[in-house]
C-alpha atoms as a printed R data frame, in Angstrom:
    type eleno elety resid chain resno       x       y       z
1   ATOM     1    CA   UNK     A     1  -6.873  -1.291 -19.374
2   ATOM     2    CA   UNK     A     2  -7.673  -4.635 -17.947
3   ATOM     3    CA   UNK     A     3  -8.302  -5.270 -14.070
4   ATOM     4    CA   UNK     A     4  -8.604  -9.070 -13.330
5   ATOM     5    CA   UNK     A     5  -4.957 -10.036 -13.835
6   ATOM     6    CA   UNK     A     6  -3.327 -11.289 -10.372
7   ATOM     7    CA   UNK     A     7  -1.904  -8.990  -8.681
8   ATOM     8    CA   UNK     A     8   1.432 -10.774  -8.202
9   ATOM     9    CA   UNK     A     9   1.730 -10.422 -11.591
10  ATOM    10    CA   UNK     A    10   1.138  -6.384 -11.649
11  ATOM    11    CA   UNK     A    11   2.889  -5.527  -8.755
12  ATOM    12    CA   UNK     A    12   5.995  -8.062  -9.306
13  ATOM    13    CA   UNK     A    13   6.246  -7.489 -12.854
14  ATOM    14    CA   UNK     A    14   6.439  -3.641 -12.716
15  ATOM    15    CA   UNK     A    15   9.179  -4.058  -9.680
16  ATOM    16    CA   UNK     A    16  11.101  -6.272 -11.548
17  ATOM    17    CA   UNK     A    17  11.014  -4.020 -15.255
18  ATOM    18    CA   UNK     A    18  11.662  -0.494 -13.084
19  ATOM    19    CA   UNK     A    19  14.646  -1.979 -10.786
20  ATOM    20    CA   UNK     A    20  12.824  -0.245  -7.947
21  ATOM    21    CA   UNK     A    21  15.597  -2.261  -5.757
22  ATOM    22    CA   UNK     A    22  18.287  -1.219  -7.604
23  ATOM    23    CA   UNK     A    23  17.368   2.425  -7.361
24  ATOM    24    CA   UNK     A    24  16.806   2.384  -3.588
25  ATOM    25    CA   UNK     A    25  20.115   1.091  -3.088
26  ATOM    26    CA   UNK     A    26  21.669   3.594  -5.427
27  ATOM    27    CA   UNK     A    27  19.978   6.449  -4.299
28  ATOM    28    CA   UNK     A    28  19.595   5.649  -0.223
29  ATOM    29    CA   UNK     A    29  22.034   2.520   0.688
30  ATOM    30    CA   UNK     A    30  25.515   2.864   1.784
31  ATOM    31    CA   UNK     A    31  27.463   1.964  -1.917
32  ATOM    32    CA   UNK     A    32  28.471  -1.900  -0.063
33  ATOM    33    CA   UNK     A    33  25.178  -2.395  -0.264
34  ATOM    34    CA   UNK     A    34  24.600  -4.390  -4.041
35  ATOM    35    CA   UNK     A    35  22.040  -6.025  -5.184
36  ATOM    36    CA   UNK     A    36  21.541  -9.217  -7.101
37  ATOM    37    CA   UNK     A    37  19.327 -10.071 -10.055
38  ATOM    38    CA   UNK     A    38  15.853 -10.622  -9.520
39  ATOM    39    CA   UNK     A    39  14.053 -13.867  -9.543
40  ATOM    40    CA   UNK     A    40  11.447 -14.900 -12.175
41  ATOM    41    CA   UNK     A    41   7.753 -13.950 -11.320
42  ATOM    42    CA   UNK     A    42   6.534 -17.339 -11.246
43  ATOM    43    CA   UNK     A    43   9.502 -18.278  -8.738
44  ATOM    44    CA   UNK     A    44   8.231 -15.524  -6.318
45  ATOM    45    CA   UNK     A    45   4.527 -16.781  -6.754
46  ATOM    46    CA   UNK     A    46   5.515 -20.113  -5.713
47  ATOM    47    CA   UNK     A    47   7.771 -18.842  -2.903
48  ATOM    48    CA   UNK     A    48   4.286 -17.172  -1.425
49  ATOM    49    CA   UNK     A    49   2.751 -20.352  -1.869
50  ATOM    50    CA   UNK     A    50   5.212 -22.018   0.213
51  ATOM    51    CA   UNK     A    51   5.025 -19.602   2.992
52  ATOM    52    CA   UNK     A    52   1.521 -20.005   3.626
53  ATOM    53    CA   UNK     A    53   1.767 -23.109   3.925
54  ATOM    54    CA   UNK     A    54   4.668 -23.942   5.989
55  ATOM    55    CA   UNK     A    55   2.383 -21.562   7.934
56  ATOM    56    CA   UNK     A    56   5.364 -18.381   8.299
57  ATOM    57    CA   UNK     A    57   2.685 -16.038   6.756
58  ATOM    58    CA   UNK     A    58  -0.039 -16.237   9.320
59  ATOM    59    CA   UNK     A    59  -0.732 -13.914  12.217
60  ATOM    60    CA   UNK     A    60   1.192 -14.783  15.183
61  ATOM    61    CA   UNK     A    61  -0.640 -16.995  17.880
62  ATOM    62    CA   UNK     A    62  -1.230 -14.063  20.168
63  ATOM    63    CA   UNK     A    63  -3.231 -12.441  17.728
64  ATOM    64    CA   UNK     A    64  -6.580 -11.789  18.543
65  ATOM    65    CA   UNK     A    65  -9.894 -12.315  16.514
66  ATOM    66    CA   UNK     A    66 -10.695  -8.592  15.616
67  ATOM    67    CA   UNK     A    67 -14.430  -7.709  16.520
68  ATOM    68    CA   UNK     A    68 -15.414  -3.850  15.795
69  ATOM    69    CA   UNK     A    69 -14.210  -1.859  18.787
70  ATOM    70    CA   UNK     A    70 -16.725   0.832  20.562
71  ATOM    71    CA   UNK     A    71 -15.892   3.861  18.596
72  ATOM    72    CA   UNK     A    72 -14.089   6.647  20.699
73  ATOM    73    CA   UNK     A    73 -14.310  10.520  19.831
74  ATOM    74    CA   UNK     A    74 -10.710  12.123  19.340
75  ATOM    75    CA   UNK     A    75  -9.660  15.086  21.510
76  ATOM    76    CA   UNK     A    76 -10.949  17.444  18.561
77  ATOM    77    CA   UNK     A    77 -12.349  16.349  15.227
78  ATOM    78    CA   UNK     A    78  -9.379  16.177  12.503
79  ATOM    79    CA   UNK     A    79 -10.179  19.074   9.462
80  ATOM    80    CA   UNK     A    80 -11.483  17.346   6.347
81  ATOM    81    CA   UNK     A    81 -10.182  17.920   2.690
82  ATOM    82    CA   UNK     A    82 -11.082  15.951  -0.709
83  ATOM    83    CA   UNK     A    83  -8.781  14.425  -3.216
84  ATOM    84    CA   UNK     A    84 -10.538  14.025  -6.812
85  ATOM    85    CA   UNK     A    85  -9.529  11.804  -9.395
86  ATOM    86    CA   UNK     A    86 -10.927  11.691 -12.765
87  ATOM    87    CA   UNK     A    87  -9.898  10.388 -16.146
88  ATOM    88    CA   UNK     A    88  -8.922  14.142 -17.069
89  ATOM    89    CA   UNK     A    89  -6.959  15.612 -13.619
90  ATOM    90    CA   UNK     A    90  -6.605  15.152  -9.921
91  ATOM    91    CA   UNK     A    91  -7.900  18.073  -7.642
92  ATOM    92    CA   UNK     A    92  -6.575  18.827  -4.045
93  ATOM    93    CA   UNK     A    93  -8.687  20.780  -1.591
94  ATOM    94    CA   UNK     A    94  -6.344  24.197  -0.692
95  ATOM    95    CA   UNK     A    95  -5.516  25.593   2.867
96  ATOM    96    CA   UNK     A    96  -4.762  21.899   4.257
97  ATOM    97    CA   UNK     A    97  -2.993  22.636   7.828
98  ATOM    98    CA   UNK     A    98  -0.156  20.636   9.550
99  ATOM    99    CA   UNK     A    99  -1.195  17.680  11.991
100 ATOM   100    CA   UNK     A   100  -3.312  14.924  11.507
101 ATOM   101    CA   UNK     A   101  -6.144  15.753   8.853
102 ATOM   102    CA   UNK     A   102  -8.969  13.605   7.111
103 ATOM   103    CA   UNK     A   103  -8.460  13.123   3.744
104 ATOM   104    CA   UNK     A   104 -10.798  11.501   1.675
105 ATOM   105    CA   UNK     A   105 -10.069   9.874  -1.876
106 ATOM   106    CA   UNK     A   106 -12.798  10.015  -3.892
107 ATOM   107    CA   UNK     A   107 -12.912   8.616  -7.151
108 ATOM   108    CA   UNK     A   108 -15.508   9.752  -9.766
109 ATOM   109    CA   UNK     A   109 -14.357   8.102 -12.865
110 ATOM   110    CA   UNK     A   110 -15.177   4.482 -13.994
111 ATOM   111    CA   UNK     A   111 -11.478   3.161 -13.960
112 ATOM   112    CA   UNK     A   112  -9.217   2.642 -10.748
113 ATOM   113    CA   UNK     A   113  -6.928   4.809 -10.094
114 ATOM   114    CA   UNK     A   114  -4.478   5.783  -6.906
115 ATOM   115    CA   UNK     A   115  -3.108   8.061  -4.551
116 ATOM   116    CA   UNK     A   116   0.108   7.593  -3.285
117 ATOM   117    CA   UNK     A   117   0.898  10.503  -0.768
118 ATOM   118    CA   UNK     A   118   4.273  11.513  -0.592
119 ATOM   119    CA   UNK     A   119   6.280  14.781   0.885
120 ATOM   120    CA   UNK     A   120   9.076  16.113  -1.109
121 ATOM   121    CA   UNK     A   121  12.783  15.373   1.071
122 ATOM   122    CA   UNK     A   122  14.232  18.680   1.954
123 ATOM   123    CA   UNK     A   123  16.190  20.414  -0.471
124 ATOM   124    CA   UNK     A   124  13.874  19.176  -3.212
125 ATOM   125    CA   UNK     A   125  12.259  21.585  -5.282
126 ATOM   126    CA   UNK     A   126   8.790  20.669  -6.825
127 ATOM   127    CA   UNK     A   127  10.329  21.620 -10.116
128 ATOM   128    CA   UNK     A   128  13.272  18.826  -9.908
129 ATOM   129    CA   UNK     A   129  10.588  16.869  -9.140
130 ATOM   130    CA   UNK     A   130   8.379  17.739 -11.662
131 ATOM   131    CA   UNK     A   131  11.380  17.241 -14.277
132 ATOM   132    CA   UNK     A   132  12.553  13.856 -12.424
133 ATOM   133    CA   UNK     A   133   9.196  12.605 -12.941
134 ATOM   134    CA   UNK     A   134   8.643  13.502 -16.316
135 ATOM   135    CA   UNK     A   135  11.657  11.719 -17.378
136 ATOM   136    CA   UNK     A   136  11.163   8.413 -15.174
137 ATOM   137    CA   UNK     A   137   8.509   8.620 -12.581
138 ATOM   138    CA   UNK     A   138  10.235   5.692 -10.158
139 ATOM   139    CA   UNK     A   139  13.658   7.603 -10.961
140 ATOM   140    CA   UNK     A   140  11.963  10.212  -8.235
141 ATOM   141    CA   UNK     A   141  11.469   7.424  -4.973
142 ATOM   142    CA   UNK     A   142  14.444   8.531  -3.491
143 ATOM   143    CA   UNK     A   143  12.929  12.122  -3.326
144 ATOM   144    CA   UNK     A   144  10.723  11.306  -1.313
145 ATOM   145    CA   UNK     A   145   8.941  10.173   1.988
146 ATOM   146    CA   UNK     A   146   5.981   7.938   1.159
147 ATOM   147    CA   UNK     A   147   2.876   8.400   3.395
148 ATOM   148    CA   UNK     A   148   0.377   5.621   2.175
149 ATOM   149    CA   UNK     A   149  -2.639   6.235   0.372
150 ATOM   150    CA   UNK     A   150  -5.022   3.375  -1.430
151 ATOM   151    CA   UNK     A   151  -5.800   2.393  -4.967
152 ATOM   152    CA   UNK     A   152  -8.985   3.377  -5.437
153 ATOM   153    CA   UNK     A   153 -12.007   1.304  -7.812
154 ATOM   154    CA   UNK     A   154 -13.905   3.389 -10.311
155 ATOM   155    CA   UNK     A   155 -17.221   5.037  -8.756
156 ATOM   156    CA   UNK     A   156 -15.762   5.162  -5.029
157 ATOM   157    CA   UNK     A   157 -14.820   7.572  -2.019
158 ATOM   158    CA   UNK     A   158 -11.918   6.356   0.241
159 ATOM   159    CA   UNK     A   159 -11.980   8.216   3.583
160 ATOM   160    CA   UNK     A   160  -8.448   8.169   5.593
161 ATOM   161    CA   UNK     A   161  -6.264   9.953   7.879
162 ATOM   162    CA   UNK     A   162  -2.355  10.967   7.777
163 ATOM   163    CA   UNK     A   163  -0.159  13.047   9.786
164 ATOM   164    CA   UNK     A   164   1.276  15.439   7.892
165 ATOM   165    CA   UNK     A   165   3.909  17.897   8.225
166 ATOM   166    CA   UNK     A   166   4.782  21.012   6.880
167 ATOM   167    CA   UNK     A   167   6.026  21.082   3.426
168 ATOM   168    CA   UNK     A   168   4.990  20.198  -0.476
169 ATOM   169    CA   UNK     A   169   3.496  17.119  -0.519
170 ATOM   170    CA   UNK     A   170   2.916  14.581  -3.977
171 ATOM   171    CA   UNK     A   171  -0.267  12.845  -4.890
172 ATOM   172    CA   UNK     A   172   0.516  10.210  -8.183
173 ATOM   173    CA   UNK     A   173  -1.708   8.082  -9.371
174 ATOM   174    CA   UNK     A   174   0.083   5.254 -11.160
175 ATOM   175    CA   UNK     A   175  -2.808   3.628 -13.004
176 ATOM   176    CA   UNK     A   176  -2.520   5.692 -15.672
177 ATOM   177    CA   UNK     A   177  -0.382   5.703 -18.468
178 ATOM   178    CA   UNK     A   178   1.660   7.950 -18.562
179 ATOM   179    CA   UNK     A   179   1.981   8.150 -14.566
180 ATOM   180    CA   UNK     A   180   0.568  11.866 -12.981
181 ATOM   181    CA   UNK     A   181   1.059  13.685 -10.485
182 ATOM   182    CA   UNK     A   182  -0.516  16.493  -8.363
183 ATOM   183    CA   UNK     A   183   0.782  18.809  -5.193
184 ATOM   184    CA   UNK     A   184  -0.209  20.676  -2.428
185 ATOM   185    CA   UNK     A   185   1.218  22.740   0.614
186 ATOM   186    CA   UNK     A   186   0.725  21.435   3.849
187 ATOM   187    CA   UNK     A   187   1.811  25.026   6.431
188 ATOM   188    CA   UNK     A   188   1.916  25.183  10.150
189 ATOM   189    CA   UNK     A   189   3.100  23.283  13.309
190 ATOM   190    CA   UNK     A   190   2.027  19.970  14.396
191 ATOM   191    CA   UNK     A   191   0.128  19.883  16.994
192 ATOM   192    CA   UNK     A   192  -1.126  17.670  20.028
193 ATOM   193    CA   UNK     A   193  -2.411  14.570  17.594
194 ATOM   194    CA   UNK     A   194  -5.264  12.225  19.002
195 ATOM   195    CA   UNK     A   195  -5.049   9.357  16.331
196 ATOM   196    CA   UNK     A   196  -8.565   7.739  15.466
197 ATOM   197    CA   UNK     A   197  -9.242   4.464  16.889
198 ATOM   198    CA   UNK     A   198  -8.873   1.617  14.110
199 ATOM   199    CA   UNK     A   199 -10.841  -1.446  14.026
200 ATOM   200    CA   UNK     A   200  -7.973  -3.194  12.110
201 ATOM   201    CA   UNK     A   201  -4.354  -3.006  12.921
202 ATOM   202    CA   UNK     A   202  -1.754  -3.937  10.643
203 ATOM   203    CA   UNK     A   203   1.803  -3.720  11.412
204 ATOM   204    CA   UNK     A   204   5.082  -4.349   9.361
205 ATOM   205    CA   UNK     A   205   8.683  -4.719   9.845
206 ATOM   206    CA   UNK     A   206  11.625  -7.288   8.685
207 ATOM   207    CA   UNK     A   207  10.096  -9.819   8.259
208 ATOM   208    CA   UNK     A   208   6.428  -9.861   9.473
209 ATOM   209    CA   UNK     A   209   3.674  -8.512   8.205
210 ATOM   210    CA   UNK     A   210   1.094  -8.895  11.783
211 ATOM   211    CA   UNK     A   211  -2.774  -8.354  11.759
212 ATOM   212    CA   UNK     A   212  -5.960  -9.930  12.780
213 ATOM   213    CA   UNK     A   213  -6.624 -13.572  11.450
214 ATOM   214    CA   UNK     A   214 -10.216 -12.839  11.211
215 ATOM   215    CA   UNK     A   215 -12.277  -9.783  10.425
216 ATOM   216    CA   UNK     A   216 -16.097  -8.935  10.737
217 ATOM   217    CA   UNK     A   217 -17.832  -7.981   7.073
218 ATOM   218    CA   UNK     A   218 -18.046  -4.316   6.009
219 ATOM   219    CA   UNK     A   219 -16.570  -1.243   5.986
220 ATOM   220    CA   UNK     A   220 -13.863  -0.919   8.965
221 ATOM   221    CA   UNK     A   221 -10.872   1.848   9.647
222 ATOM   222    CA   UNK     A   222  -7.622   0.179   9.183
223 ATOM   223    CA   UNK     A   223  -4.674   0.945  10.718
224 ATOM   224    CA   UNK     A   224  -1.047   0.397   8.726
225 ATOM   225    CA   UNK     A   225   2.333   1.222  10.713
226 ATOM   226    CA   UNK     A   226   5.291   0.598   9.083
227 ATOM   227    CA   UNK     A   227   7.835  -0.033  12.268
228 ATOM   228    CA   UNK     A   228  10.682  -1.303   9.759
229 ATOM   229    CA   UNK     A   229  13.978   0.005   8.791
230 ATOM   230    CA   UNK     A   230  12.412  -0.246   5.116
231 ATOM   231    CA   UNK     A   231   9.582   1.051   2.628
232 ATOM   232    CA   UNK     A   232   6.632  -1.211   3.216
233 ATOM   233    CA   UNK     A   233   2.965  -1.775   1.351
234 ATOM   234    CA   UNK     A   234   0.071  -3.974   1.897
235 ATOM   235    CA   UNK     A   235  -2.030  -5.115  -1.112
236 ATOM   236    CA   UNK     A   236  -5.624  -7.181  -0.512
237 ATOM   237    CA   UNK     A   237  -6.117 -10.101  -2.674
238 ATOM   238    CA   UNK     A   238  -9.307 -12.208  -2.663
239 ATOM   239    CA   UNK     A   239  -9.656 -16.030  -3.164
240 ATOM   240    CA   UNK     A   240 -12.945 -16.599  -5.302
241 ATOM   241    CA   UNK     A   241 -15.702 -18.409  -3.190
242 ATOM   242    CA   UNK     A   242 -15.065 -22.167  -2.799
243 ATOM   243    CA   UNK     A   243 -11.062 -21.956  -4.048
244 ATOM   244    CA   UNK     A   244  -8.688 -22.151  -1.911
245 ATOM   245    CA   UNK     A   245  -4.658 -22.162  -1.723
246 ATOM   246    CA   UNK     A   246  -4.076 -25.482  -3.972
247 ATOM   247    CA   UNK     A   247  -6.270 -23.852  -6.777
248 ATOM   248    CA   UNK     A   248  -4.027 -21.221  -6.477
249 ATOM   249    CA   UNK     A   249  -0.988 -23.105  -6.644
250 ATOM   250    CA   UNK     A   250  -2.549 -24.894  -9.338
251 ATOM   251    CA   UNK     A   251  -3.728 -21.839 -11.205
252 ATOM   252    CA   UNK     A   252   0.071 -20.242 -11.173
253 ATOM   253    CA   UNK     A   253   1.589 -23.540 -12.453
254 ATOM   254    CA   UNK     A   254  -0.505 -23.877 -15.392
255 ATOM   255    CA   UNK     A   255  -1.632 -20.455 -16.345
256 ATOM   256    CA   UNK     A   256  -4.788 -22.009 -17.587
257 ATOM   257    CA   UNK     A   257  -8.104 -20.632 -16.852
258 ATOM   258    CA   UNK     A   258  -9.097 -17.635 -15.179
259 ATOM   259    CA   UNK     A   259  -7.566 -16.878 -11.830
260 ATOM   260    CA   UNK     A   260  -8.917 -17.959  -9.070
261 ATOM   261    CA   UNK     A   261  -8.474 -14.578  -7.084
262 ATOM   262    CA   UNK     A   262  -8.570 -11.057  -7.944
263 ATOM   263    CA   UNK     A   263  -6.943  -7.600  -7.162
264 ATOM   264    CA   UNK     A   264  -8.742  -5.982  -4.362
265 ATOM   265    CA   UNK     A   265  -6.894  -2.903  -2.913
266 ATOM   266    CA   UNK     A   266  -3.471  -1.910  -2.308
267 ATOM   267    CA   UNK     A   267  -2.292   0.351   0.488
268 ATOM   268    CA   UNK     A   268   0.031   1.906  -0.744
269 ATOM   269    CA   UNK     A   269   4.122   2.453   0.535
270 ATOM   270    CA   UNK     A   270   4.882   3.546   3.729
271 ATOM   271    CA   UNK     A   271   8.431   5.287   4.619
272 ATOM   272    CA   UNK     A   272   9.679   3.713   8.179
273 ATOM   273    CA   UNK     A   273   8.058   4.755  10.973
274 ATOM   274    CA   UNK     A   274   4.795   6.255   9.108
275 ATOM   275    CA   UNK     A   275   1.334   5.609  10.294
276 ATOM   276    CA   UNK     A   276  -1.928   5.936   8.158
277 ATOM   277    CA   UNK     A   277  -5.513   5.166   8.183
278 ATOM   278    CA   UNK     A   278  -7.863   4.303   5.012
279 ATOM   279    CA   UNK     A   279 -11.508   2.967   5.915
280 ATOM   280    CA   UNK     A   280 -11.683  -0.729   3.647
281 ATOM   281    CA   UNK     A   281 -14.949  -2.453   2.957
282 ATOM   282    CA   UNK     A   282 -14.636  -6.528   2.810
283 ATOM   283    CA   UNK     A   283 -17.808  -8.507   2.499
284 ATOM   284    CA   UNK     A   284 -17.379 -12.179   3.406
285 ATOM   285    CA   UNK     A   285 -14.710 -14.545   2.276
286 ATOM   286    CA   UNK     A   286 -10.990 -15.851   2.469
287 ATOM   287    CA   UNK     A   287  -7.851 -13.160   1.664
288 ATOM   288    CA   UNK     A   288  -4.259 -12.437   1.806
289 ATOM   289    CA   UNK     A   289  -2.166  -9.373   2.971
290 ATOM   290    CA   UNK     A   290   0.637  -9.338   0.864
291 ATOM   291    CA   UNK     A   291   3.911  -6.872   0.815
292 ATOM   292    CA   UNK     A   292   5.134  -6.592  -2.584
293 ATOM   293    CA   UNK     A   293   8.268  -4.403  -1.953
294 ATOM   294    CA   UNK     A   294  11.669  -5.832  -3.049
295 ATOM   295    CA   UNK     A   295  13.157  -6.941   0.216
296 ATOM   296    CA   UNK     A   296  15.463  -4.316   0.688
297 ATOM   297    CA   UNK     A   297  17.588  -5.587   3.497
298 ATOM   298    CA   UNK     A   298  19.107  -8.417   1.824
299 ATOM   299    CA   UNK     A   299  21.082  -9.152  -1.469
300 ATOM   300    CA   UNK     A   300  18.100  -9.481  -3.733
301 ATOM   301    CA   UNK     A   301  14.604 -10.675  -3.123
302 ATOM   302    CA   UNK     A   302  11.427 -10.056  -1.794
303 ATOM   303    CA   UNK     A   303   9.566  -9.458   1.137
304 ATOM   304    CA   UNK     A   304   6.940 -11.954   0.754
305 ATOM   305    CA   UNK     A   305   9.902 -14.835   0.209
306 ATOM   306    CA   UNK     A   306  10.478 -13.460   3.358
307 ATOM   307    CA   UNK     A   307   6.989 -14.162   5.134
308 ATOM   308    CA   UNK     A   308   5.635 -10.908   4.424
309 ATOM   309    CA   UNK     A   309   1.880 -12.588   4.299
310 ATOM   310    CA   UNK     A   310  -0.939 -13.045   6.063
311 ATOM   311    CA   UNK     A   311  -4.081 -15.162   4.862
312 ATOM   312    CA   UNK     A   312  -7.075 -13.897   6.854
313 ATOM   313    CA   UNK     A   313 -10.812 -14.432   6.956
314 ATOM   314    CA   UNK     A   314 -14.101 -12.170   6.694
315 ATOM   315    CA   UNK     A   315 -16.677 -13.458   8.644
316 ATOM   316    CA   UNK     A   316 -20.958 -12.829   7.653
């Protein structure tokens, strides 16, 4: 499979085909709650275009310039597990205890690949689940709380943290076709938690999507908080050196060319009120945050129609 298409274009086009809207508000919305049709893909391209530059995508004033903060030691040092992914399987480290816990992704194949963390809902069996997903893997969101977790490039380890509690917890990776999935047992109480201390902080709600406008190169611990009544992602894109937005605009207008950004990471949904951390390694350049969740608070559309951007800046 091929990597360098936009990621508007992945992450839009799947949302639209699955009805991931219309299944939330089946599944989770009180029934007056309906939804209209969707909009076309280059319509909610365009409508991203126009919110950077009217300027409602862009970290609040207030926001500071991030510089890396003095690291500070936690209260005691979080246990540390390993999620594989290869062409072939995914393998989960046993014994993984309640509490906040280090979980690194680490990717040995060549190909990307993801994991989205989830915890089945009580009263879900991993059986249903397992049959759910077999049928229609997106038919099982409703299932589920959603944790976070990143998309992962071929040849690379993803460190992160997550609070977990007890229960059977999901790992899919959805860049394989057909979708998989692998589980694990999280047992015990949560205890005091000391979160780590993040170098990036990016928070989410209806409608803002609030982090640092500019970031110093290399690898850094971000921070993602969903404080929203709704599920909530963050995916990276990168503008290729010397383009900027009106090559962009350009670009999706005449689909000529190559594009003049690529995919870089996705972090991936978060249920309301979730924190997680994933260490993400930028080298210099010009980016946007984007939320590509259906906007699930209205009648139809999307959270970045609604703002849900922010363009920010890697300094050397």
């Amino acid at each position: 499979m091929l990597f360098t298409e936009e990621l508007a274009r992945i992450r839009v086009k799947e949302a639209i085909q699955t009805r991931l809207q219309e299944q939330y508000i089946q599944y989770i919305l009180p029934p007056k709650k309906k939804s209209k049709s969707t909009t076309t893909l280059l319509t909610l391209c365009l409508a991203l275009l126009l919110a950077i530059s009217l300027g409602a995508c862009s970290a609040t004033d207030s926001t500071p310039v991030s510089t890396r903060p003095e690291p500070t030691e936690m209260l005691e040092t979080p246990p540390q597990f390993t999620i594989t992914l290869d062409a072939e399987a995914m393998s989960i480290s046993k014994g993984i205890p309640a509490g906040l816990v280090e979980l690194t992704i680490d990717n040995i194949d060549t190909e990307w690949h993801a994991a989205i963390i989830r915890r089945l809902n009580e009263g879900v069996s991993l059986e249903e689940f397992g049959t759910a997903f077999q049928q229609e893997p997106r038919s099982t969101f409703p299932m589920t709380s959603f944790i976070g977790g990143p998309d992962v490039p071929g040849k690379t380890t993803i460190p992160g943290y997550y609070t977990l509690e007890a229960g059977t917890y999901i790992v899919v990776d959805n860049w394989v076709e057909p979708w998989r999935f692998a589980s694990f047992r999280v047992e015990g109480e949560i205890g005091q938690v000391q979160p780590p201390k993040a170098d990036v902080m990016v928070q989410m709600n209806e409608y803002a999507l609030e982090m640092p406008e500019t970031l110093p190169k290399g690898r850094l611990l971000w921070q993602f908080t969903n404080q929203g009544e709704f599920l909530h992602n963050v995916g990276i894109i990168q503008l290729d050196d010397g383009k900027n937005m009106d090559d962009v605009a350009a670009w999706i207008k005449e689909q000529q060319g190559p594009e003049p950004f690529k995919y870089f990471t996705m972090w991936n949904i978060l249920s309301p009120g979730v924190t997680s951390w994933g260490e993400i390694e930028l080298q210099p350049g010009e980016y946007l945050a984007v939320d590509f969740m259906p906007d699930f608070a209205s009648e139809g559309g999307w959270n970045m129609e609604q703002g849900m951007v922010s363009a920010f800046t890697v300094t050397p």
